[in-house]
C-alpha positions in Angstrom: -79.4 -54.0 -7.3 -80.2 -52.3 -10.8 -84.1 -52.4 -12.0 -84.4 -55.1 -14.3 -85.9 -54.6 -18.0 -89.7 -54.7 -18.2 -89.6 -58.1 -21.0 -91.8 -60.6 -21.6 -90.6 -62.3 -18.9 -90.7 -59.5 -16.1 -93.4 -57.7 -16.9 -95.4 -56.7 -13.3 -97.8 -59.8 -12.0 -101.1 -59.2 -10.5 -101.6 -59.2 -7.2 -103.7 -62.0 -7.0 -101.6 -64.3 -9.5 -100.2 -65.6 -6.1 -103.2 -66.2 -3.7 -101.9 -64.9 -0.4 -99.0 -62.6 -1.7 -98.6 -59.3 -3.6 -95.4 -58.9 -5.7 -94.1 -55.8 -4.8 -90.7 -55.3 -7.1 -88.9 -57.9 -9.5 -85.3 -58.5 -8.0 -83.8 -61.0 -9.9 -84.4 -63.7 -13.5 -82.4 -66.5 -14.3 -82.6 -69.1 -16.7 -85.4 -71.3 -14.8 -87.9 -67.9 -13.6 -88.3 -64.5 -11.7 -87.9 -63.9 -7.9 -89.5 -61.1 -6.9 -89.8 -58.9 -3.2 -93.7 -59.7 -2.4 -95.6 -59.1 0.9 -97.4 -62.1 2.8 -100.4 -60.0 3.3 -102.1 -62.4 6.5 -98.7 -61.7 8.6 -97.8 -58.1 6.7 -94.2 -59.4 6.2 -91.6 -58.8 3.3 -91.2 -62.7 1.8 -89.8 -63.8 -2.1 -91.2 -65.1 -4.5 -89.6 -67.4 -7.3 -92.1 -68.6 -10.5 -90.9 -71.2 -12.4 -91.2 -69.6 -16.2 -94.2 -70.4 -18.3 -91.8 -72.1 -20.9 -90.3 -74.4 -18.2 -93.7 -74.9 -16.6 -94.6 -77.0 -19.4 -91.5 -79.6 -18.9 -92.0 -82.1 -16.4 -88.7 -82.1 -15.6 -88.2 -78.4 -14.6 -91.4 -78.8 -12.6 -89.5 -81.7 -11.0 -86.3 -79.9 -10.4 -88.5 -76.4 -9.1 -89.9 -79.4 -6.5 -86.4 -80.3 -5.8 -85.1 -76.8 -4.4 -88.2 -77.1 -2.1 -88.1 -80.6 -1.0 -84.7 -79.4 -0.4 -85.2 -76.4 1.6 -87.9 -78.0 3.5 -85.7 -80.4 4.7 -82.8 -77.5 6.2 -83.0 -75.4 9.0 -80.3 -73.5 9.6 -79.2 -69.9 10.8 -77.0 -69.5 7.3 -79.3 -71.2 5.1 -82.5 -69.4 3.2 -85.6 -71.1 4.8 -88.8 -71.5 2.9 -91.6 -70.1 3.4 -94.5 -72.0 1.3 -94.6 -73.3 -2.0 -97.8 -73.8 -4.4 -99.6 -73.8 -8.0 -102.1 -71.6 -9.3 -103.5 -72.9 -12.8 -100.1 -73.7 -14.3 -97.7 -71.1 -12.3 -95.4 -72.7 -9.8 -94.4 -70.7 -7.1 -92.0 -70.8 -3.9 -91.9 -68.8 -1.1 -88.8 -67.7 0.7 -87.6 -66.0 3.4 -86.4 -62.1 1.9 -82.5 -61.6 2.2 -82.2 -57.6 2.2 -78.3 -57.6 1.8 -75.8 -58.2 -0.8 -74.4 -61.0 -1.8 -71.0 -62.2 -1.4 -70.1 -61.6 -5.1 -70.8 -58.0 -4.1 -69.1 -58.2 -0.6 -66.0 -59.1 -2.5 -65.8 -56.5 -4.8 -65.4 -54.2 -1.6 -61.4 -53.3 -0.4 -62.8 -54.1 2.8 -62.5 -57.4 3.2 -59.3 -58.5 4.6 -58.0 -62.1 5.2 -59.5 -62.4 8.7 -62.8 -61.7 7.6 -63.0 -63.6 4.6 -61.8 -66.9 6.4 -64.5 -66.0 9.1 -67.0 -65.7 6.4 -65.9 -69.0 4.9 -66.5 -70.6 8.1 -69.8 -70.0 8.2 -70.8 -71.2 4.9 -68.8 -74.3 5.8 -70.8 -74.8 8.8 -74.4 -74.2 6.8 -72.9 -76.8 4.3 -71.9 -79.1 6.8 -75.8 -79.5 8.3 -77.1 -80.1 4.9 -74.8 -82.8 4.1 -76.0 -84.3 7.6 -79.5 -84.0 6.3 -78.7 -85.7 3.4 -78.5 -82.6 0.6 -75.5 -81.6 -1.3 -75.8 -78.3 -3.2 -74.0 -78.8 -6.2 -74.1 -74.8 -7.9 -72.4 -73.5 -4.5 -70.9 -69.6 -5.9 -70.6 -66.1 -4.9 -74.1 -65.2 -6.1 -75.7 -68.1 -4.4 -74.6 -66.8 -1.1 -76.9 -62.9 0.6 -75.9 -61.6 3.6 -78.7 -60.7 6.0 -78.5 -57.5 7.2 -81.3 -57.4 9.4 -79.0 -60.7 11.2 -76.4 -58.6 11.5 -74.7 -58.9 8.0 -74.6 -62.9 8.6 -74.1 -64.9 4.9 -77.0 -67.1 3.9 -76.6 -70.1 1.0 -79.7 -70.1 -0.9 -80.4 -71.4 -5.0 -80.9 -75.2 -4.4 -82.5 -75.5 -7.6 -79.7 -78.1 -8.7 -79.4 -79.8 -5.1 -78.8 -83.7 -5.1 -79.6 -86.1 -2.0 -77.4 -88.8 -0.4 -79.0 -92.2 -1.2 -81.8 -92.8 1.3 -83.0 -89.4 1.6 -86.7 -89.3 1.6 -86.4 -86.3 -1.1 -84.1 -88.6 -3.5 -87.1 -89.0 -5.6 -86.4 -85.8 -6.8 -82.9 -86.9 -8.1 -83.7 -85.6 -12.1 -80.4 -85.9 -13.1 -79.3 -87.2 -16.5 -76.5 -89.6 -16.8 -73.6 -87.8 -18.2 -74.9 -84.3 -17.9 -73.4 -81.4 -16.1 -74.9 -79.0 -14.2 -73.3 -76.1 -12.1 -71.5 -73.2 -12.8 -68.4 -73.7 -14.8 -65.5 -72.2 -12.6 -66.6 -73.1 -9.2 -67.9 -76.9 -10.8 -65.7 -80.0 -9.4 -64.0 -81.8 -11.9 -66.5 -85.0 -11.8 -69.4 -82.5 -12.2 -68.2 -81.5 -15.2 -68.1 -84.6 -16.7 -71.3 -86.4 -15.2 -73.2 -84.6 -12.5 -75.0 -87.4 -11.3 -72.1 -89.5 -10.0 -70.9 -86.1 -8.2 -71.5 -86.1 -4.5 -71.0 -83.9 -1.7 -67.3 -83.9 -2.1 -68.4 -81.6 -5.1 -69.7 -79.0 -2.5 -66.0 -79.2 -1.0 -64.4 -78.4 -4.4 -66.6 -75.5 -4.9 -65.8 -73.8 -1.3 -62.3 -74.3 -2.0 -62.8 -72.0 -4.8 -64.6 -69.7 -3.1 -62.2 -69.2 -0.5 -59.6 -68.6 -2.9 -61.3 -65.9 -4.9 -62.4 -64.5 -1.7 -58.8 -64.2 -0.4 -56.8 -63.3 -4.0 -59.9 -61.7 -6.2 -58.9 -64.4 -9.0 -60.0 -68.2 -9.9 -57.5 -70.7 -9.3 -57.3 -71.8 -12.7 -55.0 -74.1 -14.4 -51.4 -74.2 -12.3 -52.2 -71.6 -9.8 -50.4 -69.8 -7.1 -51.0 -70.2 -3.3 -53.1 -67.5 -1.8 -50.3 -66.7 1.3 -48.4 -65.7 -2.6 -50.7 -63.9 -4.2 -52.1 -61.5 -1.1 -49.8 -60.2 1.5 -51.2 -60.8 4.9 -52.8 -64.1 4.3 -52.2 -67.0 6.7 -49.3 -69.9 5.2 -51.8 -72.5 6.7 -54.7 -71.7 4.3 -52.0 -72.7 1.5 -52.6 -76.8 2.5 -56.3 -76.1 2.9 -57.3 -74.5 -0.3 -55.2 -77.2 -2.2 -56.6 -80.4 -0.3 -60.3 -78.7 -1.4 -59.3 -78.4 -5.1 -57.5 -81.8 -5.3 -59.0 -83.6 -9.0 -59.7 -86.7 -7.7 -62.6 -86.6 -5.2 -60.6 -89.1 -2.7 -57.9 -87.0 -2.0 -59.8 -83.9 -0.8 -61.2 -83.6 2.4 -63.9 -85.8 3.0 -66.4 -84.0 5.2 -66.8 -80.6 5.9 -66.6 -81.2 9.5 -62.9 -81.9 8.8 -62.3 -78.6 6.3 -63.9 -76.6 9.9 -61.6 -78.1 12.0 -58.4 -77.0 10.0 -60.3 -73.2 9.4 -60.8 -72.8 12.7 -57.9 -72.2 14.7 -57.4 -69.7 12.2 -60.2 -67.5 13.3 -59.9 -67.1 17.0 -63.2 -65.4 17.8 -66.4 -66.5 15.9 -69.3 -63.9 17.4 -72.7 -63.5 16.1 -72.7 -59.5 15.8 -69.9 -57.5 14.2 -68.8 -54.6 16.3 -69.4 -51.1 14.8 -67.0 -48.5 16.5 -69.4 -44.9 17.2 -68.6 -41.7 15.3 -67.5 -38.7 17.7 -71.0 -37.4 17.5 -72.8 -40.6 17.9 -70.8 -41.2 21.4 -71.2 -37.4 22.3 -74.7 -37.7 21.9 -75.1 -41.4 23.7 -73.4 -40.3 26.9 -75.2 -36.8 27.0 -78.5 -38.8 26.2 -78.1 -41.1 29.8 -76.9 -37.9 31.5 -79.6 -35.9 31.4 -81.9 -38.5 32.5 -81.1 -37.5 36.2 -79.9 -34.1 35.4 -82.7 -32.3 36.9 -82.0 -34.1 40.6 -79.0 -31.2 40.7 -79.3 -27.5 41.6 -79.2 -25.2 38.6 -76.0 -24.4 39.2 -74.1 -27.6 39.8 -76.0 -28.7 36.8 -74.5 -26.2 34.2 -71.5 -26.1 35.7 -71.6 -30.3 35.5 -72.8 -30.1 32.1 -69.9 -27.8 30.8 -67.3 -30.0 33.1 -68.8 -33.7 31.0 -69.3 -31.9 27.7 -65.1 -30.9 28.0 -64.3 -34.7 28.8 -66.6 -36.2 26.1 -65.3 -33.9 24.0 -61.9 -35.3 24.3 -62.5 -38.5 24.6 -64.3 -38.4 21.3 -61.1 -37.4 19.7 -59.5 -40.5 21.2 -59.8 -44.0 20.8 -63.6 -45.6 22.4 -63.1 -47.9 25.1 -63.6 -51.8 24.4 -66.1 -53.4 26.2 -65.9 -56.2 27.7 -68.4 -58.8 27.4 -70.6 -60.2 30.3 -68.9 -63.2 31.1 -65.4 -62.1 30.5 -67.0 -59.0 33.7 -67.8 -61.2 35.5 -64.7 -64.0 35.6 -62.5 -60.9 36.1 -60.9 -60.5 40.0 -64.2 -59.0 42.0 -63.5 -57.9 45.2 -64.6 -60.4 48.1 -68.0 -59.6 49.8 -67.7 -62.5 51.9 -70.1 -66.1 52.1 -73.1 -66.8 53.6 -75.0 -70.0 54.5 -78.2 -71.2 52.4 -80.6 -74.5 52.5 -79.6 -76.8 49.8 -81.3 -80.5 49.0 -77.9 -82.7 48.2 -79.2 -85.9 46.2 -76.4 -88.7 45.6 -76.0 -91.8 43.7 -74.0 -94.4 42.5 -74.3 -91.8 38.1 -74.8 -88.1 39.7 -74.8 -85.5 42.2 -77.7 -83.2 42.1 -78.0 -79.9 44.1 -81.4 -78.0 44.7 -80.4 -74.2 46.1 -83.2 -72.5 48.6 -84.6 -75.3 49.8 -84.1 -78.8 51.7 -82.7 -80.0 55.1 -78.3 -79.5 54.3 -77.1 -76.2 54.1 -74.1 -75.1 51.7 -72.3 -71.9 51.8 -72.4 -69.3 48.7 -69.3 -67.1 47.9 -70.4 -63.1 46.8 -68.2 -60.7 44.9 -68.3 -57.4 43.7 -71.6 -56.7 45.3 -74.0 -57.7 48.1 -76.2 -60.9 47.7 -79.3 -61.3 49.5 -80.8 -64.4 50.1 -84.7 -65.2 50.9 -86.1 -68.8 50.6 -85.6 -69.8 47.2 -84.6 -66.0 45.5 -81.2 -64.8 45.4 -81.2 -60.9 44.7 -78.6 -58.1 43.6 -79.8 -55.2 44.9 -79.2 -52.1 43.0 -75.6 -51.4 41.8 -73.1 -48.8 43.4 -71.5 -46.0 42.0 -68.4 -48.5 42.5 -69.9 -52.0 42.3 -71.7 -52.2 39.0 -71.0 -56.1 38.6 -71.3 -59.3 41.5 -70.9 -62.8 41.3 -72.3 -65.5 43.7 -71.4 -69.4 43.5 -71.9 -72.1 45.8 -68.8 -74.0 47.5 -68.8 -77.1 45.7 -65.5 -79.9 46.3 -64.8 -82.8 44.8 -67.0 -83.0 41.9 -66.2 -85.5 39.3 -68.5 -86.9 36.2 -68.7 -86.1 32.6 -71.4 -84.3 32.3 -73.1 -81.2 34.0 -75.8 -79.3 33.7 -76.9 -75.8 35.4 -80.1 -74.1 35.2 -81.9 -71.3 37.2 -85.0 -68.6 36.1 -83.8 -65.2 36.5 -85.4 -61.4 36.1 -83.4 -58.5 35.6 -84.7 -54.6 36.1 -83.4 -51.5 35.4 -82.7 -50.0 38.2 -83.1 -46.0 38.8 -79.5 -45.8 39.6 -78.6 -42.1 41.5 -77.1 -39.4 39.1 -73.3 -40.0 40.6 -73.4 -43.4 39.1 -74.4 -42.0 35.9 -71.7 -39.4 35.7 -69.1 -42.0 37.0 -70.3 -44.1 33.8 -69.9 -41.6 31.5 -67.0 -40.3 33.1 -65.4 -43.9 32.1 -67.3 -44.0 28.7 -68.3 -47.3 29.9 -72.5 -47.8 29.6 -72.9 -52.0 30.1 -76.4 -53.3 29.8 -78.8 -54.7 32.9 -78.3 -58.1 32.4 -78.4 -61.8 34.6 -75.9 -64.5 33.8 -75.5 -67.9 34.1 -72.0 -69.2 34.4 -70.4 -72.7 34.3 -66.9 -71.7 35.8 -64.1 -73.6 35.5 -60.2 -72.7 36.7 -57.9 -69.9 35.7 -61.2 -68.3 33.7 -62.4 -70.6 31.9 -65.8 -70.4 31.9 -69.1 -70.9 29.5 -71.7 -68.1 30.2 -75.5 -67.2 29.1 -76.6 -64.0 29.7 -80.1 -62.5 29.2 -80.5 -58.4 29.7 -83.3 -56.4 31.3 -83.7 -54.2 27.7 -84.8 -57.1 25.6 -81.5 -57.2 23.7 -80.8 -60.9 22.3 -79.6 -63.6 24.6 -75.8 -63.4 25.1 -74.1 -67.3 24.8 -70.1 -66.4 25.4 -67.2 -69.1 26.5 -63.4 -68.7 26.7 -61.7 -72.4 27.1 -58.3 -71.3 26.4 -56.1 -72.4 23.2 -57.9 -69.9 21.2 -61.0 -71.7 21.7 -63.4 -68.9 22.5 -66.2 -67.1 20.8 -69.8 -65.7 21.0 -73.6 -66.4 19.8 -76.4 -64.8 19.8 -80.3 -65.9 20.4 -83.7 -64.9 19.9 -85.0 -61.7 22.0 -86.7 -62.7 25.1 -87.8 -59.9 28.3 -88.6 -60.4 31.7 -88.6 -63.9 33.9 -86.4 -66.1 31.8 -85.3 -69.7 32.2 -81.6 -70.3 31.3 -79.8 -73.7 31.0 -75.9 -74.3 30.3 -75.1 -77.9 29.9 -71.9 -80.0 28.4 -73.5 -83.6 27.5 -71.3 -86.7 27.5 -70.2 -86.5 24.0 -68.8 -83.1 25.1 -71.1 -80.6 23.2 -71.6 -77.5 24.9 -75.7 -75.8 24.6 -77.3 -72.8 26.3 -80.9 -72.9 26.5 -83.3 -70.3 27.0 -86.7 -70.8 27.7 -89.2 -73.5 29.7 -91.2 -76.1 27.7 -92.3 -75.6 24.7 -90.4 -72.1 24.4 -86.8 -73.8 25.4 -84.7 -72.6 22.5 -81.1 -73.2 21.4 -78.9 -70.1 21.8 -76.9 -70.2 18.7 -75.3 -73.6 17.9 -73.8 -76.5 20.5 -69.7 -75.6 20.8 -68.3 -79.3 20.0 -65.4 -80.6 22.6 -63.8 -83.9 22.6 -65.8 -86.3 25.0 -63.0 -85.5 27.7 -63.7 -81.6 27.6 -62.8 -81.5 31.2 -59.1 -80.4 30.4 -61.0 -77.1 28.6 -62.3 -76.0 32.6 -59.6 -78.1 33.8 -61.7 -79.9 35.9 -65.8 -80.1 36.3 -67.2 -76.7 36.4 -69.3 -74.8 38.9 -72.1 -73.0 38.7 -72.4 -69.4 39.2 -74.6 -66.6 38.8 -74.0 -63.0 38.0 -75.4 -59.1 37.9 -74.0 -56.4 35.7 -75.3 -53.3 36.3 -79.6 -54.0 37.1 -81.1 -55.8 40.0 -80.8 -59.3 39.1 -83.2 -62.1 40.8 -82.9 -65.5 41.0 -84.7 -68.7 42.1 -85.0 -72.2 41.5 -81.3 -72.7 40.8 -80.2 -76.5 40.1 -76.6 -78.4 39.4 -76.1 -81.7 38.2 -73.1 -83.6 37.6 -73.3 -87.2 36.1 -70.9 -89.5 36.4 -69.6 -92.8 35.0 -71.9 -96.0 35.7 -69.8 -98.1 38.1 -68.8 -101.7 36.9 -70.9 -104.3 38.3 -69.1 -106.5 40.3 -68.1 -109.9 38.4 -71.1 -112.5 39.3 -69.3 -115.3 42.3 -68.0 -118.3 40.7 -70.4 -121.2 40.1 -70.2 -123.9 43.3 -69.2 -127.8 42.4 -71.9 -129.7 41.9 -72.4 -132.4 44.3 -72.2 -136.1 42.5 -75.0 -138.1 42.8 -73.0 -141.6 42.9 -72.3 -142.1 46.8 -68.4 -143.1 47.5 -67.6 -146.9 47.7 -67.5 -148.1 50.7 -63.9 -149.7 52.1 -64.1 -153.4 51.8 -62.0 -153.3 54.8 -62.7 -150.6 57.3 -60.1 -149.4 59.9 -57.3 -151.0 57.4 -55.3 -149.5 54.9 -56.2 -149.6 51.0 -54.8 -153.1 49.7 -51.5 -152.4 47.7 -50.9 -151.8 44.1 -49.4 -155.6 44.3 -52.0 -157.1 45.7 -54.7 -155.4 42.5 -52.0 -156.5 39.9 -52.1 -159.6 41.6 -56.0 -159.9 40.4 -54.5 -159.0 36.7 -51.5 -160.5 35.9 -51.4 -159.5 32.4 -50.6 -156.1 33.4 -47.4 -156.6 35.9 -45.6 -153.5 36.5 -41.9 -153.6 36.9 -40.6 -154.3 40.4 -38.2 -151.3 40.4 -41.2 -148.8 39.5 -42.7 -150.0 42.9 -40.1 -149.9 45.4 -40.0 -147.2 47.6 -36.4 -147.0 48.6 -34.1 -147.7 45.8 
């Protein structure tokens, strides 16, 4: 980012003109202040710093609308959205504090020859998604445009909306007191404004925010504004999917009623176009880099080899990597997808197991209780001891195992697995190693919690015994498959996979008050069972460390059975006692002899013959 001119306006602050902060470098200025790079000094941390301008300070109304971007930030919290920080006066300087984006932004990311049609829909996805929470929490953005958006690199290059400085609320919001907006004014940015901005911004709503990423995505996949009669992007840039053609018009449709109504429905239709959503982006190694990453983990255990097997070892692996860095680096494959793969069969063994059923559930309590239940191994050898299931140590030809229990007839809809786990590094012999980098295959240490269903489909969360992030994976067939990632954790770990009864899909890691989301729930239809086809089981899994388990528990919940109908009310008794016959042990007197007592009523003699 070029140094901005030392004017009036950006000329360097004092340290102490924000109590707390010291403004390091001015980034940025814009019509309503300066944000400036600034360290928090009580936590040491790299933060921004916006200061509404002296000018503006004196107009209510811009104080009011530099309140509004924080009521507004204060009330999101969300992986793609800038988070706040703090916010405060000093004398008559308003300041807000923000988290510090070190990356570009995606007016920059476009400019690069880089971005192709898969990437930019992926991208858009993501800012659909952050826009699609604040909507839920009642904020609509209203100035949503390429330099709103930073990409944080220290995230792994993941885009971040920030700028709500012209943000409206829904009605009912507890920030819509902050709604400053004149009758027939527009605010926004001209190109990327809806047409019922332009015009009066107050009766704008969120469908604005829809116009605006239709925009986006246009210019994202064609490098032009669709102004005036424009052409469909699949025309305008060769490789770009015919389906995005509906999708970008339905976004820029005039009248607010005919474009898509929620975001949630835009991210429905964007999705099957991106396959594979994943936290991280893969970087492929440079020749050197992979030379010196395998040579790195073989000398380790070099020394374990007589001097001459180890130079004439050395010479052997430095000719393979050499030519294996002139070819293409091996994929690999993530833990779940390891461990669903065909294992070879290690046989089953018998373990206590407390079975609780009722009338909503079936719960299962492993390494413990008075039934016993038998647990299927793969790949490598389980060892069972009270409540702890261990992986011993990997072979040179086992490096993953999987273990679930034997499970039949499960039906509900909704399950839930969880289990702690510890994974080590284990000091694996030097054959091992050289068989690794022999392969060019190096997989973390890592323990994984599976729910698997049939003919791999599975949802997995695995945590690794380096203190890499937590791994949340799932592959339900039709393209529905993807990766997040979570917040570092290291050593004894509690991990939860659940699929609730509207069908969202979570992965928890953590106990109490340090149980945190891994990434975001995967929505499924209520019936997700179709996705496993049919109620998944758990499973655990070792890749390469010695993996222990304990306290493992299943539940599946079913359907509340119908009462049975309440029995039909009995007849109540009368209370008037029968008459008694006037005549007992003789028949009822005739119907001639009572018209006889009323001879007005006389009833024709042929309606009271019996034989005609």
């Amino acid at each position: 980012m070029p140094v901005a001119d030392k004017t009036a306006i950006s000329r360097p602050k004092a340290m102490d003109l924000i109590p707390g902060y010291r403004l390091d470098a001015l980034v940025g200025k814009g019509g309503m202040g300066e944000v400036y790079r600034a360290t928090q000094l009580s936590l040491g941390r790299t933060v921004a710093v916006k200061i509404l301008s002296s000018e503006l300070a004196k107009d209510p109304a811009f104080v009011a609308r530099f309140d509004k971007e924080a009521a507004a930030l204060a009330a999101l919290s969300h992986p793609h959205i800038v988070s706040i920080v703090d916010k405060g006066r000093n004398q008559d300087i308003y300041f807000l504090v923000m988290e510090y984006v070190d990356g570009p932004s995606l007016r920059e990311q476009m400019r690069s020859p880089l971005l192709d049609p898969l990437a930019a829909l992926r991208m858009c996805l993501e800012i659909c998604r952050a826009m699609d929470y604040a909507h839920s929490r009642g904020v609509f953005h209203r100035d949503l445009k390429p330099e709103n958006i930073l990409f944080d690199e220290q995230a792994g290059g993941i885009p971040k909306v920030s700028d709500f400085g012209l943000a409206g609320f829904l009605d009912g919001a507890p920030e819509s007191k902050f709604n400053v907006t004149d009758t027939h004014m527009a605010m926004g940015t001209g190109a990327y404004m809806a047409p019922e901005q332009r015009i009066d911004a107050r009766s704008a709503d969120h469908r604005a925010d829809i116009y605006s990423l239709g925009v986006i995505l246009y210019e994202m996949l064609v490098s032009e504004l669709p102004l005036g009669t424009f052409d469909p992007p699949s025309q305008k840039k060769p490789g770009v999917d015919k389906r995005v053609d509906s999708i970008v018009a339905r976004c820029l449709k005039p009248v607010p009623a005919e474009r898509y109504q929620k975001v949630a429905e835009l991210i429905a239709d964007l999705e099957p176009l991106v396959p594979t959503t994943t936290g991280v982006t893969a970087r492929k190694m440079s020749a050197i880099e992979r030379v010196t990453h395998r040579l790195r983990r073989w000398t380790r255990n070099a020394f374990r080899l007589v001097a001459v097997v180890a130079v004439a070892a050395a010479a052997g692996l430095l000719g393979v990597a050499l030519l294996r860095a002139r070819s293409k680096p091996p994929v690999e494959r993530q833990p779940g997808e390891t461990l669903v793969a065909p294992l070879d069969d290690r046989g089953t063994t018998s373990v206590a197991a407390r079975r609780d059923e009722g009338p909503e559930y079936r719960r299962f309590t492993f390494g413990e209780g008075p039934d016993s239940l038998s647990f299927a191994a793969a790949g490598r050898s389980v060892v069972f001891e009270g409540k702890d299931l261990t992986f011993p140590a990997p072979e040179a030809n086992a490096l993953a195992g999987r273990t679930l229990p034997v499970l039949n007839d499960l039906e509900g809809n909704a399950v839930s697995a969880s289990v702690n786990a510890v994974t080590q590094v284990p000091d694996t012999g030097v054959w091992v190693e050289v068989q690794r980098f022999l392969k060019g295959e190096a997989p973390h240490p890592s323990s994984t919690l599976l729910l698997m269903g049939r003919n791999g489909r599975f949802a997995a969360l695995t945590v690794f015994g380096d203190g890499r992030e937590p791994h949340f994976e799932w592959e339900l067939g039709d393209n529905k498959r993807g990766a997040m990632l979570g917040n570092r954790s290291q050593g004894t770990t509690r991990l939860e996979l659940s699929i609730d009864k509207g069908g969202r899909l979570n992965a928890w890691v953590g106990a109490g008050k340090d149980r945190r989301l891994v990434g975001e729930p995967v929505p499924l239809p209520a019936n997700w069972r179709p996705f496993f086809e049919g109620v998944p089981k758990p499973a655990l899994g070792c890749i390469a460390g010695t993996c222990t388990f304990k306290d493992l528990h299943y539940e599946v919940e079913r359907e509340r059975p119908p009462e049975p109908p309440p029995p039909p009310p009995s007849e109540p008794l009368s209370s008037k006692p029968a008459p008694k016959p006037t005549n007992p042990g003789h028949a009822a007197p005739t119907s001639k002899k009572a018209s006889s007592s009323h001879p007005k009523a006389t009833v024709p003699k042929k309606t009271v013959r019996s034989n005609p």
